[in-house]
N, C-alpha and C positions, 0 to 999 in steps of 0.2 A: 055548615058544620055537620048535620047529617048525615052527607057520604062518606068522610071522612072516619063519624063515630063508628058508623057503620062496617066501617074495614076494619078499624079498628079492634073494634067489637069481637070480630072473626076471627081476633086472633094475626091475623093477614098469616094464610096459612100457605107459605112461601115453596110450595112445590117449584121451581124455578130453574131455568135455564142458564147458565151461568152467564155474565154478562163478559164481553169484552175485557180479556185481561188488560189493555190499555186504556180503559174507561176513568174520567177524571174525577178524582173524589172530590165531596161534595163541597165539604165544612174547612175552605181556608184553612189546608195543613203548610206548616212554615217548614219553608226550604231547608232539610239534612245538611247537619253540617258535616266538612270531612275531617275525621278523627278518629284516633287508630279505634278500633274497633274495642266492645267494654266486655267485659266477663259477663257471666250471666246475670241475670238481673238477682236472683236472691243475694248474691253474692255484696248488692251493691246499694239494698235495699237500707235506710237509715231506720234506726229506732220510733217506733209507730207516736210517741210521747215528743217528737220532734214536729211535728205537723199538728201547726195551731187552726183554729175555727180562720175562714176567710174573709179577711177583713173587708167590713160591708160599709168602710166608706167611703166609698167609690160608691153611691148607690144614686148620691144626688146626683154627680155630674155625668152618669150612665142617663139620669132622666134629663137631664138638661141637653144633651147629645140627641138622645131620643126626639126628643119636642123639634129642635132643628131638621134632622132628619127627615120629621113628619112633612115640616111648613116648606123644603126648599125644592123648587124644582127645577135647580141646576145639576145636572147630572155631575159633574166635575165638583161641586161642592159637595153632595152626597155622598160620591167615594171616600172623599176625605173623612166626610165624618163617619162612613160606616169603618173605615180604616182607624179610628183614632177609639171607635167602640171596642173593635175587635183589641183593642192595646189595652180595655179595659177589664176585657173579658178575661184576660191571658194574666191577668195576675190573681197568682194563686193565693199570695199572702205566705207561703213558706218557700224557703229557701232550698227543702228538700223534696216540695212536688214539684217548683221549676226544673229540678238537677234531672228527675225522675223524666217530666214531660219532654225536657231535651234527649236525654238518653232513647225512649220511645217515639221521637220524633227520626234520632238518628239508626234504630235497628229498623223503622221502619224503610226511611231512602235504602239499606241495601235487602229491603226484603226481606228480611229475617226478622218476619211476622210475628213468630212463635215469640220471641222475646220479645218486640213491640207492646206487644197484647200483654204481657207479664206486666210490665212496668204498668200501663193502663190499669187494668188490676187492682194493684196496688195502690195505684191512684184515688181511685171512685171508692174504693175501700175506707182509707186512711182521710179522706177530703171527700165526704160525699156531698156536702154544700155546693165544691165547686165544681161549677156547671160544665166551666170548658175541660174537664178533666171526661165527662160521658160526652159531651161532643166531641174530643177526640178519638173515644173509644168507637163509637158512633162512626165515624168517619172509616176505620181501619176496619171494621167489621163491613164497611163497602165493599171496599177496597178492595178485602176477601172473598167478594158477592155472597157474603153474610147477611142477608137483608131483613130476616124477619131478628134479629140479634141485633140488628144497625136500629131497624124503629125502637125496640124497645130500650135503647141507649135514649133516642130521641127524645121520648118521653120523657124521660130523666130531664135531661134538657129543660124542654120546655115547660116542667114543672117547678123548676126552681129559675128559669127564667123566659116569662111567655113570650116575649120579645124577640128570641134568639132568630133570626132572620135566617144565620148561617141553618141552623138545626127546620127550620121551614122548608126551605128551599130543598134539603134530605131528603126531609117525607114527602115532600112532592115530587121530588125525581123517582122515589122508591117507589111510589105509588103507580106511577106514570109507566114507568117499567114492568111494575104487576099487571097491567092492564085496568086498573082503572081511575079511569080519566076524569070523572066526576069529582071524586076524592082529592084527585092531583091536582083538578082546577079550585078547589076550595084552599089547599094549602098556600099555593101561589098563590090568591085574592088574598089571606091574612099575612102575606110575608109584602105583599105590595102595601096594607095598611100600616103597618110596620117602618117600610123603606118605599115609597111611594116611585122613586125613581129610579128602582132596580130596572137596568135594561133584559134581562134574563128573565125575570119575571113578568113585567110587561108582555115580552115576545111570548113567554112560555100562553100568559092569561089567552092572549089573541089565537094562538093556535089550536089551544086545547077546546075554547069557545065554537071556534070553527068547524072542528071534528065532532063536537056533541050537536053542534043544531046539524048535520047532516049527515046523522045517525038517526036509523028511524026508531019512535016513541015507543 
């Protein structure tokens, strides 16, 4: 946890190189759907008194998923249930952060970011409990090669849910792409604790391990 605090700490003071505009973002964003295109987001925005607190329960069977997760080391079972978390994760409890999350899912597929980000916005605003609302903003600030604006979405994240495997695996790529490796191999080790049988991670732990012992002291 050290190196990680460590970056942290600093701010991660992201002077940066933009990264590959085809670079895959991080945090399982659900496929755009096709539909005519929406007006701008103010325009489309519901009364802030319509978005209730997120209903917290789903909190057991998030831990009951979890536990599994931990014990199975079927990869093909794994998926499933990090798949059936992610199902868990994605409910906001309002009818009007789904419409909102769909809309900035969909300005997202055609790239027209500027609105994406609006809707986001107004998400983490309106529904600051739910999580996957700063994971996805988190993700679109990638996307953007926003990256010291992507960790501190992270944070978010992982403060209202230290589990988030998807929001892990972020700051370890983001990490790993600022160059340092120490920090990124911490993140991957607590996203493995997590999901023991991420193939991604796994590969990531091995590689990263291999590059710090033959690097010299």
């Amino acid at each position: 946890m050290r190196a990680i605090q460590t970056a942290l700490a600093a701010g991660l003071a992201l002077s940066l190189a933009a990264a590959p505009a085809a670079a895959q973002t991080i945090i399982d964003p659900e496929a755009p759907l096709s539909e005519p295109e929406q007006p701008e987001a103010e325009a489309l925005l519901p009364p802030i008194d319509d978005v209730p607190l997120v209903d917290d329960g789903r909190a057991g069977r998030l831990d009951e998923l979890f536990a599994e997760l931990k014990r199975t080391p079927d990869a093909r079972r794994a998926d499933n249930l990090a798949d059936a978390i992610w199902a868990q994760w994605h409910r906001s409890g309002s009818a009007s952060i789904d419409l909102m999350m769909k809309w900035s899912n969909e300005a997202a597929g055609k790239r027209r970011y500027a609105m994406a980000l609006d809707f986001l916005d107004q998400i983490v605003i309106r529904a600051p409990d739910f999580a996957e609302g700063w994971n996805r903003r988190a993700t679109l600030h990638f996307t953007m090669n926003n990256y010291a604006k992507s960790m501190n979405d992270i944070h978010k994240v992982l403060a209202l849910e230290p589990r988030h495997f998807g929001a892990l695996t972020g700051m370890a790529t983001i990490l790993e792409r600022t160059g340092n490796k120490a920090a990124a191999l911490e993140a991957w080790q607590r996203a493995l604790e997590v999901y023991p049988a991420m193939r991604s991670a796994q590969e990531a732990v091995i590689r990263l391990s291999d590059d710090l012992a033959g690097e010299p002291a």
